[in-house]
N, C-alpha and C positions, 0 to 999 in steps of 0.2 A: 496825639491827634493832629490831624494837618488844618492849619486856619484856614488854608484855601477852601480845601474842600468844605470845612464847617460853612463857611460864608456862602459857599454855590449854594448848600441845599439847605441853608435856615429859611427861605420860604417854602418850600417843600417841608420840610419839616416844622415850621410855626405853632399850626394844628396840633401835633403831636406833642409841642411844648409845653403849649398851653395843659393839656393835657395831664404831663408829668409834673409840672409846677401849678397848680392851680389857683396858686398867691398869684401870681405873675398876673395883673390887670394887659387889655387890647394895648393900653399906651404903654407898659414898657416893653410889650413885644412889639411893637413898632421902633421905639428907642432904640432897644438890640441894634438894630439895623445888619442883621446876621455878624454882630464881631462879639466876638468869643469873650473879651472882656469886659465887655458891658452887660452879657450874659451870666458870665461871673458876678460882676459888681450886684446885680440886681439880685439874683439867688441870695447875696450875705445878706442885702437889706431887708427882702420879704420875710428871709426863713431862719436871721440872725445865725449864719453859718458862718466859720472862720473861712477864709481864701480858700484854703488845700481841700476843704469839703465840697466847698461849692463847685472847682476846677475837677475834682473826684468825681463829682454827678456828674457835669456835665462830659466829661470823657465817658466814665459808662453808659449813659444816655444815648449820646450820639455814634459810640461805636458800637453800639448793639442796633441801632436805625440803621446805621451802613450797613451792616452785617445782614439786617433782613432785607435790605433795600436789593443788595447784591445779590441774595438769595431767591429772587422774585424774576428777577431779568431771565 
């Protein structure tokens, strides 16, 4: 996954976050601050997932958003 691009479309995508993580309270999606790792960090703590899980979702997550985001244009 590319951090740039994660970081351009985490407000565009926030909605969608929320959504897929539904642990995830409005303030730690504001914390995110669209960086990949703090996005990580928060998935271990809401959802007790080791690192590699949580970095798992969120690459499937996010490449499957791009995927249809691309597919719309």
């Amino acid at each position: 996954m590319n951090l740039d691009i994660f970081a351009g479309k985490w407000k565009q995508a926030r909605g969608q976050a929320k959504e897929w993580w539904g642990k995830l309270t409005d303030d730690d999606l504001e914390r995110i601050e669209g960086r990949y790792d703090k996005l990580v960090g928060a998935l271990q703590e809401r959802y007790g997932w080791a690192k590699k899980q949580a970095e798992d979702e969120v690459t499937r997550r996010f490449d499957a958003y791009s995927a249809e985001d691309t597919t719309r244009r």
